[in-house]
N, C-alpha and C positions, 0 to 999 in steps of 0.2 A: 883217873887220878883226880881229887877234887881240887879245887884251886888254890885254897889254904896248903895243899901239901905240896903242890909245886910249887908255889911261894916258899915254901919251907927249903925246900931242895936245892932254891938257887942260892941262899944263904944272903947274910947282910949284904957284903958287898956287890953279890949278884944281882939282888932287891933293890938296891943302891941305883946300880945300873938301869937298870930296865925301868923306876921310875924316871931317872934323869933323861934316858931313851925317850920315854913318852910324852917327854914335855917338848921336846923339840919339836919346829915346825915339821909337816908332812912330805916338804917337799925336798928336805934334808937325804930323803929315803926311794928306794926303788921299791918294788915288790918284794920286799925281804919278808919270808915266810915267818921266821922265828917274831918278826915286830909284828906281824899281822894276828899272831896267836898273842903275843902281851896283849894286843889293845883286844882283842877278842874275852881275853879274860878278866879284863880292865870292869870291861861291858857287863858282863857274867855276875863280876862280883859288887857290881853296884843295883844292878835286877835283885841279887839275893838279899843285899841288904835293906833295899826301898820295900820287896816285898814281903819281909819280914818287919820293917815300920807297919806300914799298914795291914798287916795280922796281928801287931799289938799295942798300936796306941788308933783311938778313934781317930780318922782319918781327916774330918773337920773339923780337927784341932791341929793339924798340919802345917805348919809354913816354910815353906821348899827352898824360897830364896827372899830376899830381902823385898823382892819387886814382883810379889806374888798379887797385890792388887793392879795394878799396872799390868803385867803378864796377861790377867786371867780376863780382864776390862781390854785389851787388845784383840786378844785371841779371841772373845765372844762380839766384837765388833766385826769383824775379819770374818770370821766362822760362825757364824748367826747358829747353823741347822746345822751344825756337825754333829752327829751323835758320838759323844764320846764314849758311849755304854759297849757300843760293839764297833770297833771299825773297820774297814777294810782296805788292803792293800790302796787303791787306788786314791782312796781320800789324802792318801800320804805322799804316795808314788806316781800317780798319770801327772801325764806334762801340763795339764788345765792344774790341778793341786800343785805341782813343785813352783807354778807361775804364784799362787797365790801364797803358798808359804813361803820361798826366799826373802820378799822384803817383810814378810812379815818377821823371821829369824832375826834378818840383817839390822833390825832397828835395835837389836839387845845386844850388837856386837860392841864390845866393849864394857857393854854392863852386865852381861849372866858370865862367867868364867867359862871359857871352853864351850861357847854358845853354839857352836858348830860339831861339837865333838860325839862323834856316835855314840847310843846309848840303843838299850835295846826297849821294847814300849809295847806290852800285851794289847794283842787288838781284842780281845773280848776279855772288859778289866772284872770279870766275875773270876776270870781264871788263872791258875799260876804260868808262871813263865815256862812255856813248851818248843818246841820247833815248828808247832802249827799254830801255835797263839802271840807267833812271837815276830816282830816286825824291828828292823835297823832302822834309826831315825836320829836324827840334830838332839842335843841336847836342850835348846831353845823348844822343839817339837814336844819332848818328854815332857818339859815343867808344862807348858801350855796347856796340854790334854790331861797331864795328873793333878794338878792346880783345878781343872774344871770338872775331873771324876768326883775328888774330895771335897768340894764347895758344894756339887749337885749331886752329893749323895753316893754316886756309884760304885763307890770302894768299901762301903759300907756293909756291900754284901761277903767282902775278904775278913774286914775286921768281924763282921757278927761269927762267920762260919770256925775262922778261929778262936773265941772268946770261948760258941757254943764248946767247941771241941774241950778246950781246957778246963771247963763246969761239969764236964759229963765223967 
């Protein structure tokens, strides 16, 4: 079922809920399946909409959050050699990376909204969001590395492939 139609399903006051559900702290909560699939689809339908931005506006003409020079001037201090064109699990996930991204996250708490909040972040940004191209990461981690795809070009090969697509 796509997400719009389970959104559909649960109705306003359902919808109602399940945002007011999401804003609450985490620790409000056990392992409750049904909240694990909201924020699952939270995730989902914010991939679909970011990767439909960048299939139809030029991608460095982008600006993701207020503090997107700040952001991107951090992240490239921090992460000199990160290649953000293709990345891999462990640049995100080994305990050497989670040591260097925490405070890198923690210095925008307060300033990115839900700066800690899962998002979902294509490791190889030439491709759409899969279950093999597709990595959980901080919301703080997503503007960092998309902020630095879209300044250095790398999303540029999403926006041309759909452009080409709509001309043909």
């Amino acid at each position: 079922m796509a997400s719009d139609e389970v959104l559909a399903s649960l109705g306003v006051g359902g919808a109602a809920a399940a945002a007011h559900a999401l804003s609450l702290p985490a620790d409000a909560y056990g392992n409750d399946p049904r909240l694990e699939a909201m924020w699952a689809m939270k995730a989902y339908n914010h991939a679909e909409v970011y990767f439909n931005l960048i299939s139809s506006v030029d991608p460095k003409f982008l600006k993701l959050t207020k503090l997107d020079d700040e952001i991107y001037s951090s992240f490239r201090e921090t992460f000199k050699d990160l290649d953000v064109k293709l990345l891999k699990t462990d640049d995100l996930k080994s305990n050497e990376a989670k040591e260097r991204w925490r405070p890198f996250c923690n210095q925008f708490e307060g300033l990115i909204e839900d700066f800690n909040y899962g998002t979902l972040l294509r490791l190889d940004c030439g491709e759409d969001y899969t279950e093999e191209n597709t990595l959980f990461a901080t919301r703080a981690q997503f503007f960092a590395v998309e902020i630095a795809r879209n300044r250095e070009g790398c999303n540029d090969v999403v926006f041309k492939s759909k452009s080409a697509k709509s001309t043909s």
